[in-house]
ROMINU-542532 format. One line per field, with one value per residue (C-alpha): x, y, z; residue number from 1; residue in one letter. Coordinates in nm, 2 decimals. Last residue first. Layout:
u	(X;...)
v	(Y;...)
w	(Z;...)
n	(NUM;...)
res	(A;...)
END
This chain:
u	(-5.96;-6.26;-6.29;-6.17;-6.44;-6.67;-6.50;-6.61;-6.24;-6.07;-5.79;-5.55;-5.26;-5.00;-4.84;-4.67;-4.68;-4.56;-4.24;-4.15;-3.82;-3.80;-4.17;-4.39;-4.58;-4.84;-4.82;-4.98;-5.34;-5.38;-5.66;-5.81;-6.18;-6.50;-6.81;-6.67;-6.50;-6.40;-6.09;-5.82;-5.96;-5.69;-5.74;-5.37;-5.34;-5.67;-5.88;-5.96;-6.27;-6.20;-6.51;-6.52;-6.85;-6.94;-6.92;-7.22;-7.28;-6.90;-6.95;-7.27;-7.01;-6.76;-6.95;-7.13;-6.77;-6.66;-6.99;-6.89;-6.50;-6.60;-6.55;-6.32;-6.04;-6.29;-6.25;-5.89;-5.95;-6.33;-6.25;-6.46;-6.43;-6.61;-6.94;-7.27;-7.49;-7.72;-7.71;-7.85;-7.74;-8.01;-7.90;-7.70;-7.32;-7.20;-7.35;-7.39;-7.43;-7.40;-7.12;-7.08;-6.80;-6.77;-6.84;-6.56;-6.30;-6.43;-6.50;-6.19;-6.12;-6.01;-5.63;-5.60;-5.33;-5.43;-5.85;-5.84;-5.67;-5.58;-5.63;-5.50;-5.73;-5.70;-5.78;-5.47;-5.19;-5.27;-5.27;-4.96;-4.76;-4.85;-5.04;-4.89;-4.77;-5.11;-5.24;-4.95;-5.22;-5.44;-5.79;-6.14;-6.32;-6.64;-6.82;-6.52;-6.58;-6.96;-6.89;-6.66;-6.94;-7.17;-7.01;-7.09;-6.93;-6.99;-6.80;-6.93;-6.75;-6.84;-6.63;-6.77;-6.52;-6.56;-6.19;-6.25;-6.40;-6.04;-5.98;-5.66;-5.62;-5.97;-5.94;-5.67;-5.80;-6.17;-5.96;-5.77;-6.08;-6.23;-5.95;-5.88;-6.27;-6.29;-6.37;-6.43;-6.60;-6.67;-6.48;-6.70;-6.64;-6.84;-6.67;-6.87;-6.70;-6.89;-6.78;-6.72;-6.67;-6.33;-6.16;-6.32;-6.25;-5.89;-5.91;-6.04;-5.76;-5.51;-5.67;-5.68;-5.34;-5.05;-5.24;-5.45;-5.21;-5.00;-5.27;-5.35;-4.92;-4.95;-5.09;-5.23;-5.34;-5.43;-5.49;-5.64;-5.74;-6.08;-6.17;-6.53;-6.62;-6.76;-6.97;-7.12;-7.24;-7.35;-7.55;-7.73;-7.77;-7.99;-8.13;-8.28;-8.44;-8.14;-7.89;-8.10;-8.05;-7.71;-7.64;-7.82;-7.61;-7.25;-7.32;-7.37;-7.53;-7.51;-7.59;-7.26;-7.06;-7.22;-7.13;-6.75;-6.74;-6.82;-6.49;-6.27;-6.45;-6.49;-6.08;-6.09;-6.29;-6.12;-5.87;-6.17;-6.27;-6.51;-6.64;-6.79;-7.04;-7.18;-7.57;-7.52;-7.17;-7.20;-7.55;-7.34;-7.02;-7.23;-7.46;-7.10;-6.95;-7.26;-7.21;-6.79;-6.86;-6.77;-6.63;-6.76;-6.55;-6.49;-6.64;-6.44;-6.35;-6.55;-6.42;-6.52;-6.79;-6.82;-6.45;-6.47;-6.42;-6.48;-6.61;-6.43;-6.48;-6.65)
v	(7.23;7.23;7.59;7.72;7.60;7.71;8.08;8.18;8.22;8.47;8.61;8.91;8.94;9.18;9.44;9.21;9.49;9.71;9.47;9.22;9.09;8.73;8.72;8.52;8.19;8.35;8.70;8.78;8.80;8.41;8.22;8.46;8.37;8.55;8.56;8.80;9.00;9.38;9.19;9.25;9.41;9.46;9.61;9.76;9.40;9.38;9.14;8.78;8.58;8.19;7.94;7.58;7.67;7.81;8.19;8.44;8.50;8.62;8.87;9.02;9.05;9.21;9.45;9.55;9.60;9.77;10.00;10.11;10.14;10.43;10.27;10.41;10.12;9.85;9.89;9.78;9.37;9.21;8.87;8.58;8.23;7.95;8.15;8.08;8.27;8.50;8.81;9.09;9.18;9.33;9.51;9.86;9.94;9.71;9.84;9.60;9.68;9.34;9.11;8.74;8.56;8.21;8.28;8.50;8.32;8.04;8.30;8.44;8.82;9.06;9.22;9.51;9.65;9.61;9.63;9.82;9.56;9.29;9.25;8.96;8.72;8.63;8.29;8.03;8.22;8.51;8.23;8.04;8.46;8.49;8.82;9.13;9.28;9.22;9.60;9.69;9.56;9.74;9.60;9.42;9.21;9.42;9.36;9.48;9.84;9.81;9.74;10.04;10.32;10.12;10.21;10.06;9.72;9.36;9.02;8.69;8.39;8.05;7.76;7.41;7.13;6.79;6.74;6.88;7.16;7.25;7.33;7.41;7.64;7.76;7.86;8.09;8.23;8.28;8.48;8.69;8.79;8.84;9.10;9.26;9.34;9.74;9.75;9.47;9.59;9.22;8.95;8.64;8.29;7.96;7.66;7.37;7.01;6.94;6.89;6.58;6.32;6.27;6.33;6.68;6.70;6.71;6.90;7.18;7.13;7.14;7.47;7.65;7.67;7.67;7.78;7.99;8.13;8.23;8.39;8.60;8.69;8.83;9.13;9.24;8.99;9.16;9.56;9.72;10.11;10.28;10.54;10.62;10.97;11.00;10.65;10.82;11.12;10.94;10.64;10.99;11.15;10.83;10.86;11.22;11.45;11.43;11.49;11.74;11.92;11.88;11.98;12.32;12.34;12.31;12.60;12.67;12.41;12.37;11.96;11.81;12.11;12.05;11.66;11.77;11.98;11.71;11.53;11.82;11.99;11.58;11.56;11.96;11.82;11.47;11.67;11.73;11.37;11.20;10.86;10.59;10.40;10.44;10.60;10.76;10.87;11.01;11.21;11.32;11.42;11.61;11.79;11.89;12.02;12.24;12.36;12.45;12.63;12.46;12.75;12.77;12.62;12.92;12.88;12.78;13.15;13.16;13.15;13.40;13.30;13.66;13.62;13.29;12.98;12.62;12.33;11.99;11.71;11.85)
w	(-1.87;-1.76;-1.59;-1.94;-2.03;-1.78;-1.82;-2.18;-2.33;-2.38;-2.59;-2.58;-2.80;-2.72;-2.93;-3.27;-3.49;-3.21;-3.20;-2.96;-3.00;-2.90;-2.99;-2.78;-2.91;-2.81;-2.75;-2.39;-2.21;-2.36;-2.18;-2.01;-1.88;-1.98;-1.74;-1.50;-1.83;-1.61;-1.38;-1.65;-1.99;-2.22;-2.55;-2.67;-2.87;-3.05;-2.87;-2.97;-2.86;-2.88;-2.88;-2.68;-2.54;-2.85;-2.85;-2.94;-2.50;-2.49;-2.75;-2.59;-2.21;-2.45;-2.53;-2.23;-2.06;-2.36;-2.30;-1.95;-2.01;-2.28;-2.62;-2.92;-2.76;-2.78;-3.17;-3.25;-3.26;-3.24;-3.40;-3.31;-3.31;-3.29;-3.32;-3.17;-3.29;-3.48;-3.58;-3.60;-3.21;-2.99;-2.86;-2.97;-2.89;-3.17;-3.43;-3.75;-4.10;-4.25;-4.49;-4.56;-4.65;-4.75;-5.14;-5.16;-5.08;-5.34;-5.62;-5.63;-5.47;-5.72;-5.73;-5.91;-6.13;-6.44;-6.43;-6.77;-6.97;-6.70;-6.28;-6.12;-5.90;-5.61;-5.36;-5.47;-5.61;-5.33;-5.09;-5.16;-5.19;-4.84;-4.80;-4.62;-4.96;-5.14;-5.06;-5.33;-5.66;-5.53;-5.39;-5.54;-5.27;-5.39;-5.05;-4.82;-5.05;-4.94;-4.61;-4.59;-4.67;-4.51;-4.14;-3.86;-3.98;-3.94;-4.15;-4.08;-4.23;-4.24;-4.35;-4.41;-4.36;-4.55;-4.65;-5.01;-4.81;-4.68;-4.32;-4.32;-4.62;-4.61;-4.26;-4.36;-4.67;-4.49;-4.17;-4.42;-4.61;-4.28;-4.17;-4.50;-4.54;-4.53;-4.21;-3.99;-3.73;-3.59;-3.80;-3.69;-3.73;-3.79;-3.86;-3.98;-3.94;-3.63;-3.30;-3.05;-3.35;-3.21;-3.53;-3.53;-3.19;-3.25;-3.58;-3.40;-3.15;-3.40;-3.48;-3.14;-3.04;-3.29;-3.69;-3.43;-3.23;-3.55;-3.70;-3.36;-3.35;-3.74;-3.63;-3.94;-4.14;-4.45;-4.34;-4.15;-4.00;-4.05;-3.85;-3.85;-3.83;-4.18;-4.22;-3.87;-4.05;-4.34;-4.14;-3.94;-4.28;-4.40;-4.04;-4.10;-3.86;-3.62;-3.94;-4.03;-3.71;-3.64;-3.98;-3.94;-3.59;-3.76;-4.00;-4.33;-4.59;-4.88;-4.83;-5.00;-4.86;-4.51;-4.57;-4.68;-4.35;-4.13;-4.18;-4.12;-3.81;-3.65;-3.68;-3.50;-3.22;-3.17;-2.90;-2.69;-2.65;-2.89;-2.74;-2.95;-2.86;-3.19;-3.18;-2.80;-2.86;-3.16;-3.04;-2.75;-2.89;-3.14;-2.87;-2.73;-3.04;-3.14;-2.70;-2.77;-3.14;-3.43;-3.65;-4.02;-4.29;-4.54;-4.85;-5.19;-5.37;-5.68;-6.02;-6.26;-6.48;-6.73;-6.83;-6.90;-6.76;-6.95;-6.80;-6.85;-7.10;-7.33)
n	(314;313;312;311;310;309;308;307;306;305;304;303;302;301;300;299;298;297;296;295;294;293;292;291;290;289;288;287;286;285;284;283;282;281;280;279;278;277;276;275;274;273;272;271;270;269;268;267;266;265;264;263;262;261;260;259;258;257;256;255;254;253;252;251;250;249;248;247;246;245;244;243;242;241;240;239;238;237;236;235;234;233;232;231;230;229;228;227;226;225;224;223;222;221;220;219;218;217;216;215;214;213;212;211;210;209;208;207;206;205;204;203;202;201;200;199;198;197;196;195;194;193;192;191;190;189;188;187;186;185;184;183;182;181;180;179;178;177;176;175;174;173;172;171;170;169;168;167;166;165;164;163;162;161;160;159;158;157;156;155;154;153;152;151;150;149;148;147;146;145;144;143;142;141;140;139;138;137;136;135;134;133;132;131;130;129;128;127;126;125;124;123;122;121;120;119;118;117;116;115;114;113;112;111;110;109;108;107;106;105;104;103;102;101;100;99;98;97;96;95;94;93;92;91;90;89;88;87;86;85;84;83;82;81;80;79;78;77;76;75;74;73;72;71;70;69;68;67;66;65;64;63;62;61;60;59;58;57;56;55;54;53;52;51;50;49;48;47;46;45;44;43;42;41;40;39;38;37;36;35;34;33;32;31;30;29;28;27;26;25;24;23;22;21;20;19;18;17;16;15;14;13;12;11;10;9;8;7;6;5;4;3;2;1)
res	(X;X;X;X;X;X;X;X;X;X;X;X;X;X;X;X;X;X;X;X;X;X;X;X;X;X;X;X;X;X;X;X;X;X;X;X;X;X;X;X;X;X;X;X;X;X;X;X;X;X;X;X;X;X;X;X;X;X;X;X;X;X;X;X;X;X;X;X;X;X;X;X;X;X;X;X;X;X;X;X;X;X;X;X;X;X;X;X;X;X;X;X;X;X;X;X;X;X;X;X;X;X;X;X;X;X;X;X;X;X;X;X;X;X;X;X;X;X;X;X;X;X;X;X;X;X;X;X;X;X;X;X;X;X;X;X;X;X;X;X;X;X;X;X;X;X;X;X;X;X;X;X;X;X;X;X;X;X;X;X;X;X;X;X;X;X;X;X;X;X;X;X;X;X;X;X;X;X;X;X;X;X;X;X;X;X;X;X;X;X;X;X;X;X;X;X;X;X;X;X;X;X;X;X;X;X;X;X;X;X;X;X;X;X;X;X;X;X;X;X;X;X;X;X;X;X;X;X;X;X;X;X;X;X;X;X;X;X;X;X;X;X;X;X;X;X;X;X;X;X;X;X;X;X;X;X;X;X;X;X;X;X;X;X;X;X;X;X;X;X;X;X;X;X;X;X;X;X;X;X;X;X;X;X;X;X;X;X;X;X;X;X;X;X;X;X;X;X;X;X;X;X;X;X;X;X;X;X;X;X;X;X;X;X)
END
């Protein structure tokens, strides 16, 4: 049977009553996040961390704040749970169009440049950090695909890091709706998915050759040292600075700028500025580039860096 049967003699219970989070159970919480994320719960986070905890103390029977507190302190599977469940995760295929633009204007023609010169190699290695689930390093690996292709003897590396495993593993499965494709160009979705028949209708499956250039990792950002290994040519770290406390972005950011290639781009979602806190990292593109006529909160404003001898150079 396919669903449980109530009788007179099983009458349904009432669901239990989400206990309060007192003040000092919400500061040991803010603390614990904070130390294990880097990211900072303000006071008006305290009824967003109520609702997501409550489905762990359902999962657990358990029935109150502090009894969680304590088993999630005694127990680091629970610890990856809790912080799977206060995550925020936002994206979408290229969003902010303006950093795809800058690449396909700026930095890939010179790429190719150097390439030609014979003063790089043909391996491009990129790094989507907090990347959710996936949009953002699936839409890096289409692009670079296109213009680098490995017909043309390019090798394309992708990287993609998240706290939480929860969203890693969906990024992993490359497998979305059919109305998540709306943001991709209609040449790549012929070219790197895969429609969905019979019982998979609807879907859309990452192809094998997309697929096989990404890579995926549990990473936190806030804790040295890094898993993995550099340098990068490029690297992504858009919408998470702004969960930081200005202390730990400026750590951030400073790690970042030690994985780039001397001629390696590290772009910033657009409400992350950072003016006079990156010593070693030089600005090469605080605003949209090329700008729109009329910019729109799509668009924001694209921040990229540079590690400062190079720009230096140039």
């Amino acid at each position: 049977m396919a669903y449980e049967e109530t009788t007179a003699h099983s009458p349904l219970l009432p669901p239990k009553p989400i206990p309060d989070l007192a003040a000092g159970e919400f500061a040991l919480f803010q603390a614990l996040v904070l130390r294990e994320s880097g990211i900072h719960l303000g006071a008006k986070n305290r009824a967003m961390l109520v609702s997501r905890l409550w489905k762990r103390l359902r999962a657990l029977e358990l029935n109150s704040f502090s009894a969680y507190y304590r088993r999630v302190k005694a127990d680091p599977h629970e610890m990856v749970l809790m912080l799977d469940c206060i995550c925020t995760n936002e994206t979408h295929f290229f969003r902010e169009p303006a950093a795809f633009d800058c690449l396909r204007q700026r930095v890939f023609p010179e790429w190719i440049a150097q390439a030609d010169a014979n003063k790089r190699t043909r391996t491009l290695r990129v790094w989507s950090a907090a990347c959710s689930t996936g949009e953002e390093p699936y839409s890096l690996a289409m692009t670079l695909l296109s213009e680098f292709p490995p017909s043309s003897g390019w090798c394309i590396e992708v990287l993609g890091t998240d706290l939480s495993t929860k969203v890693l593993a969906r990024a992993s499965a490359g497998i979305w709706p059919t109305e998540k494709m709306s943001d991709v160009p209609v040449q790549y979705q012929r070219k790197f998915m895969l429609k969905g028949f019979g019982p998979e209708k609807g879907k859309i499956k990452a192809a094998g050759e997309v697929r096989k250039a990404i890579r995926f990792q549990r990473m936190n950002l806030t804790q040295e040292p890094y898993p993995v290994t550099g340098p990068f040519d490029l690297i992504f770290c858009r919408n998470v600075l702004i969960y930081f406390e200005w202390e730990t972005k400026i750590k951030v950011v400073d790690r970042l700028g030690k994985l780039l290639t001397p001629d390696g781009y590290l772009f910033l979602g657009h409400a992350e500025s950072l003016h006079g806190v990156a010593d070693k990292l030089q600005f090469v593109a605080p605003k949209v580039f090329p700008a729109p006529k009329v910019p729109t909160a799509r668009s924001g404003a694209l921040c990229i860096l540079q590690r400062r001898e190079k720009a230096a150079r140039d």
